[in-house]
BAVO-575561 format. One line per 5 residues: number of its first residue (from 0); their letters; for each residue x negated, y, z of N, C-alpha, C. Coordinates in steps of 0.2 Angstrom, whole numbers, plus 5000, padded with zeros to 4 digits. Atoms other than C-alpha are relative to their C-alpha. Example, Ala and Ser with C-alpha at 12.3 -4.5 7.8 and 13.67 -1.06 7.14 Angstrom:
BEGIN
0	AS	4996:4994:5000:4938:4978:5039:4996:5006:5000 | 5004:4994:4999:4932:4995:5036:5004:5005:5003
***
This chain:
BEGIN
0	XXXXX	4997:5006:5001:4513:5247:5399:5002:4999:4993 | 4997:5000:5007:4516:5241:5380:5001:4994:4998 | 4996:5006:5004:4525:5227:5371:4994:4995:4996 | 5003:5004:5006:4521:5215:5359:4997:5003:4997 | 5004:4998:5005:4519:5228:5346:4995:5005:5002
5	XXXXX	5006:4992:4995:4507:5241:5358:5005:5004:5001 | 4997:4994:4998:4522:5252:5359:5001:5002:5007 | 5000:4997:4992:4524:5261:5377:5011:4995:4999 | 4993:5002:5000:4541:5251:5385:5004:5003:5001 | 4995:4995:4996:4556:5259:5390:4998:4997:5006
10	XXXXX	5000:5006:4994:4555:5259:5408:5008:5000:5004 | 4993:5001:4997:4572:5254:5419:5006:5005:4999 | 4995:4995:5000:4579:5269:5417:5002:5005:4991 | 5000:5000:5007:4577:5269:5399:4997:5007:4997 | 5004:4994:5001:4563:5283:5397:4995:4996:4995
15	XXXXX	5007:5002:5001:4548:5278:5387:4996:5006:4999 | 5006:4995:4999:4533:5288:5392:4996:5001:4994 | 5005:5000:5007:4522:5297:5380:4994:4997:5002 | 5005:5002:4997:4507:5290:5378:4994:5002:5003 | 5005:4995:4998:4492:5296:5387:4996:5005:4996
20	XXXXX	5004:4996:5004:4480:5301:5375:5007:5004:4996 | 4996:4996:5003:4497:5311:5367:5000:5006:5005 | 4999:4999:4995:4499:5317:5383:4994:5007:5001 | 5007:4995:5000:4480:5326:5384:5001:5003:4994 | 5001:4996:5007:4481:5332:5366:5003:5005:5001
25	XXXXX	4994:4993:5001:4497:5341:5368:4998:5007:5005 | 5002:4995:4994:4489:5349:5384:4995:5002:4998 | 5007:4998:5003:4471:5351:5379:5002:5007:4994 | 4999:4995:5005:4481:5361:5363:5001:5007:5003 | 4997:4995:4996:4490:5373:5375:5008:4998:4997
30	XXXXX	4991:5003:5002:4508:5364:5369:5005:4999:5005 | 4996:5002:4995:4512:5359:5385:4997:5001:5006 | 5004:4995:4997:4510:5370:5398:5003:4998:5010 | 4997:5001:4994:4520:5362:5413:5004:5004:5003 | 4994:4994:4998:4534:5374:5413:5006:4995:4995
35	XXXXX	4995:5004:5002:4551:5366:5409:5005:5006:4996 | 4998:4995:5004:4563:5374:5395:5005:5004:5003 | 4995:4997:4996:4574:5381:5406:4996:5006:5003 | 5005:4996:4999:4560:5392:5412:4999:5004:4997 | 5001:4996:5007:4554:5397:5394:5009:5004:4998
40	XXXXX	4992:4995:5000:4573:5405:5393:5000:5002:5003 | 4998:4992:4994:4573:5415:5409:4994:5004:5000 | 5004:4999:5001:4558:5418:5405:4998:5009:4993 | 4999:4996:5005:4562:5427:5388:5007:5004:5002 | 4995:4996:4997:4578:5433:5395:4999:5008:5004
45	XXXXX	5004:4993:4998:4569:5444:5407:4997:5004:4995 | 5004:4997:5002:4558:5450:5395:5004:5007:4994 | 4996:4996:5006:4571:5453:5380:5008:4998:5003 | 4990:5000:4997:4591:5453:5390:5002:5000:4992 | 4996:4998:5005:4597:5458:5374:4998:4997:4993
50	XXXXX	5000:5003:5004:4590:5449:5362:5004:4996:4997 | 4995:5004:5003:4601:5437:5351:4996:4993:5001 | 5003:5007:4998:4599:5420:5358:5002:4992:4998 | 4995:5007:5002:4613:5408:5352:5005:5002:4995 | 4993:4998:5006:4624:5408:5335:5001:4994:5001
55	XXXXX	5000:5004:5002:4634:5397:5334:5009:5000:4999 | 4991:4996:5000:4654:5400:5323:4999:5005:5000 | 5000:4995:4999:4660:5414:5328:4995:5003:5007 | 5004:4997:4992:4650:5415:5345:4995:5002:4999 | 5007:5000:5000:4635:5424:5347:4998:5004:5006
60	XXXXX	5001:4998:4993:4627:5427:5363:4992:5003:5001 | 5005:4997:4999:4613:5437:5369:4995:4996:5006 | 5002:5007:4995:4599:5428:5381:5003:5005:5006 | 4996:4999:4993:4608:5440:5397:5006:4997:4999 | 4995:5004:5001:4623:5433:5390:5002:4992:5001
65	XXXXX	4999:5007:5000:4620:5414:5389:4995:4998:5008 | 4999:5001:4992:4610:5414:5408:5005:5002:5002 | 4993:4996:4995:4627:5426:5414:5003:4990:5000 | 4997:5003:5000:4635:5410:5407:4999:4991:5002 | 5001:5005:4997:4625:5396:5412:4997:5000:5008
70	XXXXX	5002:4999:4993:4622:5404:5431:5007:4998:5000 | 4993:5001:4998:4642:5403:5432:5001:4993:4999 | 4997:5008:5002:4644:5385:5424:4999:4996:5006 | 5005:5002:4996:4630:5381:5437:5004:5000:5007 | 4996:4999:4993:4642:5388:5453:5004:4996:4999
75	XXXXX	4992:5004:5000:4656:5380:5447:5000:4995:4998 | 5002:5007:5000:4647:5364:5444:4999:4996:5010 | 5001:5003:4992:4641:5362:5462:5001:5004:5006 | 4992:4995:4993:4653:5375:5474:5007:4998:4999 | 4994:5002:5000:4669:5368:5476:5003:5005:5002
80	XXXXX	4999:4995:4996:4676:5383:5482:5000:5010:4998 | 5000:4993:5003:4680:5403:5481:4993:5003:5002 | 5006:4996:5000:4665:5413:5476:5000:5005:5008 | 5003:4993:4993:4667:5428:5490:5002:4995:5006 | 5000:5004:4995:4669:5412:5501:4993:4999:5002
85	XXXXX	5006:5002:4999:4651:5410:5501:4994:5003:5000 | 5005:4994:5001:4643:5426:5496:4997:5003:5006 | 5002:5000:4992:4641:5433:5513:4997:5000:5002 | 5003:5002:4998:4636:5422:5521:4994:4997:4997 | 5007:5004:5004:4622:5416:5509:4997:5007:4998
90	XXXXX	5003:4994:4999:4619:5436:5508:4996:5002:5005 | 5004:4999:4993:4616:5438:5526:4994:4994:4999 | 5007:5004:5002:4604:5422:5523:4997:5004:4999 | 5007:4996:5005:4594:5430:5512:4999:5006:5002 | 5002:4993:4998:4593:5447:5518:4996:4997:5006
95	XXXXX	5004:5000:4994:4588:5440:5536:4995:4998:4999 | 5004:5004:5001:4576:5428:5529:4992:5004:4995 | 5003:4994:5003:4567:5442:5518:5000:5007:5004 | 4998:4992:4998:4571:5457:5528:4991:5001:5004 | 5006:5000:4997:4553:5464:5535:5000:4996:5006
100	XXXXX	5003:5002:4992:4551:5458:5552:5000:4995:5000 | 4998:5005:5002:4557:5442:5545:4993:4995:4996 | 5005:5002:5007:4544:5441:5530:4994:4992:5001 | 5005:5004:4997:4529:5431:5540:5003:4994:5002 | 4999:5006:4999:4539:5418:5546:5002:4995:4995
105	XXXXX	4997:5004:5006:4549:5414:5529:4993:4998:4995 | 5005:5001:5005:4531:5415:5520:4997:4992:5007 | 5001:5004:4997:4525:5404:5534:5003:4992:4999 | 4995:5006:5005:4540:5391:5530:4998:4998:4994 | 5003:5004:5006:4536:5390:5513:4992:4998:4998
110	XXXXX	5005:5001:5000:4518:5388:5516:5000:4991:5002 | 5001:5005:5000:4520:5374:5524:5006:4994:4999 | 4994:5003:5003:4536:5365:5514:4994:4998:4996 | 5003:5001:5005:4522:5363:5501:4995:4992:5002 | 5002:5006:4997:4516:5344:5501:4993:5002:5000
115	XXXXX	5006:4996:5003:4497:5341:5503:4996:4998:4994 | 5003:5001:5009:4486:5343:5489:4996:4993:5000 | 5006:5005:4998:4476:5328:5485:4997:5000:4994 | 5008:4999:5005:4459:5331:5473:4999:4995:4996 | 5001:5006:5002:4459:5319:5461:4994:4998:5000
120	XXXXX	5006:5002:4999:4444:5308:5462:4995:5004:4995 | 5004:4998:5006:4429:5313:5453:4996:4993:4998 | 5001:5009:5002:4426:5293:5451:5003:4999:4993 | 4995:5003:5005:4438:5293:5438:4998:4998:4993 | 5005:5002:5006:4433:5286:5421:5000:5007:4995
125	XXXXX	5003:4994:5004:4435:5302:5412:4994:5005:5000 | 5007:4993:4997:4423:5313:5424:4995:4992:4999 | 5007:5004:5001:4411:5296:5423:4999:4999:4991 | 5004:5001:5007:4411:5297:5402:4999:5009:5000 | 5005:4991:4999:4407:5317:5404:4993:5000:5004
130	XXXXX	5007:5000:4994:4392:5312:5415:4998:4997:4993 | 5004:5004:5006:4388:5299:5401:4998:5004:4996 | 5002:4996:5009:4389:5311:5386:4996:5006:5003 | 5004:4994:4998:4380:5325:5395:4994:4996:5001 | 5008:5003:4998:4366:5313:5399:4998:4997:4991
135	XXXXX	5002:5000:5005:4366:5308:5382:4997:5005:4995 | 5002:4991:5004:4366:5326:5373:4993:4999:5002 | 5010:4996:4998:4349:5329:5385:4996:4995:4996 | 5008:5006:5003:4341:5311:5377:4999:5003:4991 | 4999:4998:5006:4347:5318:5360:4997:5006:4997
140	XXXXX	5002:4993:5001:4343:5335:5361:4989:4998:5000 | 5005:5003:4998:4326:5328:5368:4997:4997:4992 | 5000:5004:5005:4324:5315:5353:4999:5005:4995 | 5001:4995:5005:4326:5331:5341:4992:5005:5001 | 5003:4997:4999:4313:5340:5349:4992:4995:4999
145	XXXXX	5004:5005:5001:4302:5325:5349:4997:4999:4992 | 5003:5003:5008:4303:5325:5329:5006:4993:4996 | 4998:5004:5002:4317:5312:5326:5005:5004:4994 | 4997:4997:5004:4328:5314:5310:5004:5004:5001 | 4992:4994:4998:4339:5329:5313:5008:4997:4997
150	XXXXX	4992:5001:5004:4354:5321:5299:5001:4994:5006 | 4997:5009:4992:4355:5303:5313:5001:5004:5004 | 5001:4996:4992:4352:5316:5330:5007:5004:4998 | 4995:4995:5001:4363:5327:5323:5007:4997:5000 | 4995:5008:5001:4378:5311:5319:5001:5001:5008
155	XXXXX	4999:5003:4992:4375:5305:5338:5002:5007:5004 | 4998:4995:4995:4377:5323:5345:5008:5003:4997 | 4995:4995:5002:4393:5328:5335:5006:4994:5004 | 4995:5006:4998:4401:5310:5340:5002:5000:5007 | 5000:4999:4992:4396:5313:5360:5004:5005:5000
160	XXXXX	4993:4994:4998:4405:5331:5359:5004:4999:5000 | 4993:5003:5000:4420:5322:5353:5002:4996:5006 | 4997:5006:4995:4420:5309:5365:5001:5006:5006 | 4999:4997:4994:4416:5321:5379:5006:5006:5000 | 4995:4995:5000:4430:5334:5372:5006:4997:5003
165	XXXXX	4993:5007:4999:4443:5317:5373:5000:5000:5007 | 4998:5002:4993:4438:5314:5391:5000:5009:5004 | 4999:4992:4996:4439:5337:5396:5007:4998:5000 | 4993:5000:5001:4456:5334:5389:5004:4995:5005 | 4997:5005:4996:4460:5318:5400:5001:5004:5007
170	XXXXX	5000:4997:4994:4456:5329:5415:5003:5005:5000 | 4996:4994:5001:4463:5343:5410:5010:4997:5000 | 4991:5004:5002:4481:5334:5406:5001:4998:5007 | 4997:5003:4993:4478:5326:5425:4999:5005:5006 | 5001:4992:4996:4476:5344:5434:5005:5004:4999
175	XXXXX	4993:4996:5002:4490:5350:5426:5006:4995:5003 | 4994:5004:4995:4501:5336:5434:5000:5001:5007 | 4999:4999:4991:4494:5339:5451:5002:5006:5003 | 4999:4994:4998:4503:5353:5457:4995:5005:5006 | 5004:4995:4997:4492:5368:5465:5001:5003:5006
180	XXXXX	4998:4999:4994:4494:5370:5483:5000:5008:5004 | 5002:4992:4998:4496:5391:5487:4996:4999:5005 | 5003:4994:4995:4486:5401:5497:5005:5003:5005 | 4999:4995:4999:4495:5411:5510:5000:5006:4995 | 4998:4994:5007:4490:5426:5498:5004:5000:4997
185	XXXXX	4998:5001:5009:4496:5418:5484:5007:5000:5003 | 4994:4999:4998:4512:5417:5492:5002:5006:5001 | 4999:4989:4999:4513:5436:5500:5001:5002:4992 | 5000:4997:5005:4509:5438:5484:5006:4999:4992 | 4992:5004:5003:4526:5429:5475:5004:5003:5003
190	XXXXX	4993:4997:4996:4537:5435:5487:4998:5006:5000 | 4999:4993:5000:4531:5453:5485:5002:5005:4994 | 4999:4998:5006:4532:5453:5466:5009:4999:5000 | 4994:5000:5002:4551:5449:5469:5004:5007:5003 | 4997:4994:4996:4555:5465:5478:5003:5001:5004
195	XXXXX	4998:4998:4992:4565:5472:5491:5007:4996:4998 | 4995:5003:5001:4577:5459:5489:5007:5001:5007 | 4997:4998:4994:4587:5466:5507:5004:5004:4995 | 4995:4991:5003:4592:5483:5497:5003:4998:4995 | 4997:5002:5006:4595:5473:5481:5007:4997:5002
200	XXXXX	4991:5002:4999:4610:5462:5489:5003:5004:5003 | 4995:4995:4997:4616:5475:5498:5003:5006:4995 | 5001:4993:5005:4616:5489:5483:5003:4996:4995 | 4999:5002:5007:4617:5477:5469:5007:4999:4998 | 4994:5002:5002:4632:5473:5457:5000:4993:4999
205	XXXXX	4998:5006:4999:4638:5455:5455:4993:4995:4994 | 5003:5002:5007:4626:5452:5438:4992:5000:5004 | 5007:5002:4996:4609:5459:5448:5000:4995:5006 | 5003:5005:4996:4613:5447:5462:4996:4994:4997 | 5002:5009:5003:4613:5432:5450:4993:5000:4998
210	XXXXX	5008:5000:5002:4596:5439:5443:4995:4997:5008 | 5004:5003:4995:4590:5438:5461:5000:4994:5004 | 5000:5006:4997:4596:5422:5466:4995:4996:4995 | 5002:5003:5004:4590:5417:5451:4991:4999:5001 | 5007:5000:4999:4572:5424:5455:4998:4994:5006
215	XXXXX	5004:5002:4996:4572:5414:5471:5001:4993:4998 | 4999:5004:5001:4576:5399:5463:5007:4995:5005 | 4992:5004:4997:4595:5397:5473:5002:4992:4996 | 4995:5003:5002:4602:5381:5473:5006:4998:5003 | 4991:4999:4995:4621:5379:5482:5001:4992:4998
220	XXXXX	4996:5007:4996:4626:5360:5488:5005:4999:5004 | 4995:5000:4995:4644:5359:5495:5003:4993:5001 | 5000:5006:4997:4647:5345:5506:5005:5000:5005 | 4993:4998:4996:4665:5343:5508:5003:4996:5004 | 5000:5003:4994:4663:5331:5523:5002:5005:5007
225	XXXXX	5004:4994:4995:4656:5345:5533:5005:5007:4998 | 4999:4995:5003:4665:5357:5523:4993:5008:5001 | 5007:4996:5000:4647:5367:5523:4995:5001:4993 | 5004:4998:5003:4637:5373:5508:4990:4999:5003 | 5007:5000:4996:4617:5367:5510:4997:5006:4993
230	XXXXX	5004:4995:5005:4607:5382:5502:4994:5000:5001 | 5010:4999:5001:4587:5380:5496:5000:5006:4995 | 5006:4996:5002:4577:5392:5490:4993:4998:4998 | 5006:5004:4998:4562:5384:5481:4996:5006:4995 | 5004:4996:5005:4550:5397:5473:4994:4997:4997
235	XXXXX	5006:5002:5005:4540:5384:5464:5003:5002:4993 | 4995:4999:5005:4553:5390:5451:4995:5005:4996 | 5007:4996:5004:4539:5403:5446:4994:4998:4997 | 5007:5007:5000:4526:5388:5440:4998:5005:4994 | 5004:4995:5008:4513:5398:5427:4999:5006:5002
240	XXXXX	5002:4994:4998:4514:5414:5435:4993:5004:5002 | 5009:5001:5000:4499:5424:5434:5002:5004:5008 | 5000:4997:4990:4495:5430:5454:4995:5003:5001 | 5005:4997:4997:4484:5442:5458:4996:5002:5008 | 5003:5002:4993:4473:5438:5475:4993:5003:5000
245	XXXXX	5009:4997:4999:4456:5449:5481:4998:5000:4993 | 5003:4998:5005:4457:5458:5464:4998:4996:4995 | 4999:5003:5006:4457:5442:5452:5006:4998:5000 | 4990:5001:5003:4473:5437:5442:4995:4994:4998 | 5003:5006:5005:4471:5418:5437:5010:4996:5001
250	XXXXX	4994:5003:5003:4488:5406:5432:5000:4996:5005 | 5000:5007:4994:4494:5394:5447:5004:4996:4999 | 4993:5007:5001:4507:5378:5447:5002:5000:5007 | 4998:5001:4995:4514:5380:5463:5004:4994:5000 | 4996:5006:4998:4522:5362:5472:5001:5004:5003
255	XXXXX	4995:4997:4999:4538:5365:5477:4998:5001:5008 | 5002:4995:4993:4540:5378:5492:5006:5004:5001 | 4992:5002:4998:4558:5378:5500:5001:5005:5005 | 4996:4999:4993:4567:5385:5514:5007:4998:4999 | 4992:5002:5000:4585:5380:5517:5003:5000:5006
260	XXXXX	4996:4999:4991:4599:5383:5529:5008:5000:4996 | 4993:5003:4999:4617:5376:5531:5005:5005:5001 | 4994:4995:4998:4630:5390:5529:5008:4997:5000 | 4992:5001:4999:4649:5390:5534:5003:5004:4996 | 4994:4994:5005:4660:5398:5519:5002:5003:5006
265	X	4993:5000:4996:4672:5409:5526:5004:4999:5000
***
């Protein structure tokens, strides 16, 4: 939707969308990859803890340093409440909900927390200009073999590559917004890459729990009606991960894939 001058409008909420065609380029480039920046930093955290992640003054924090500190801001953003008031119980959660004998039913849960997929059409006007230009290539290519001028045949085929590159990109930009519905495997295969998360809360120090809350993508809502804590777990937090399933590895976008359960602090 665009104004007077063609500009894209704000809408109500005072957002103004990029444009489309910005939108496929930046994806078609590999610029934007459907992973949000908060990602791309736990991301790099895991890989380099120790790296130097933030100057700024006298402060300067490491990337384990600046998660430690925005996993705490995060508690004590939305727990109203004593930390070993809550551990616990959101420990026992997690171990029961992980613990083997448990495994099949929580993969289960998150199987089907996952909305359904829906296929984009193949009506859509970008897969109907890819039909076009591929029908055109054949008359052109055709044309060429026939003895038409190579410099003009060769024009029309560089022009239809473009067009059909424009309309890959369209599709590709609108694939990456439909999030990718797991497998079972693919799931086993997410929850197995996080490890024995049972022996970890029971063993770990206070710093590797937050790694593994972190993994499962925790989030803590205290609802001081109820005086209750609602606790999810969405491991679409893992979106881009490469998954290896019957010996191939390819990159997935999991939609979100939840469990949750109502704890009582102590």
């Amino acid at each position: 939707m665009t104004g007077g001058t063609g500009e894209p409008e704000p809408s109500r909420t005072g957002l103004v969308p990029w444009p489309p065609e910005s939108v496929a380029r930046y994806v078609a480039a590999g610029y934007w990859e459907g992973r949000p920046l908060g990602a791309r930093i736990l991301a790099v955290a895991d890989a380099l803890p120790d790296a130097e992640a933030l100057v700024g003054g006298d402060v300067r924090l490491t990337y384990r340093e600046l998660v430690e500190r925005a996993d705490g801001a995060a508690l004590r953003m939305h727990v109203y409440l004593r930390e070993d008031a809550l551990t616990d119980p959101l420990d026992t959660w997690l171990a029961s909900a992980f613990a083997p004998q448990r495994l099949e039913h929580t993969i289960t849960t998150l199987a089907d927390a996952q909305p359904v997929a829906h296929t984009p059409a193949t009506g859509t006007p970008a897969q109907t200009i890819i039909t076009e230009c591929d029908a055109k290539l054949e008359r052109y290519r055709a044309a060429l073999d026939a003895g038409a001028d190579p410099t003009v045949v060769t024009a029309w085929i560089t022009q239809t590559q473009a067009d059909r590159a424009r309309a890959e990109a369209e599709l590709h930009a609108l694939a990456g917004t439909t999030p990718h519905r797991l497998t079972r495997a693919e799931i086993t295969a997410l929850v197995t890459a996080l490890g024995d998360i049972t022996a970890v809360l029971r063993d770990a120090d206070p710093a590797d729990k937050a790694k593994v809350y972190r993994q499962l993508g925790l989030r803590l809502n205290y609802q001081p009606e109820t005086q209750t804590v609602r606790a999810e777990v969405d491991l679409s937090a893992h979106r881009g991960e490469m998954v290896c399933v019957r010996g191939a590895t390819r990159t997935v976008t999991p939609p979100p894939m939840t469990i949750v359960k109502t704890l009582k602090p102590t």
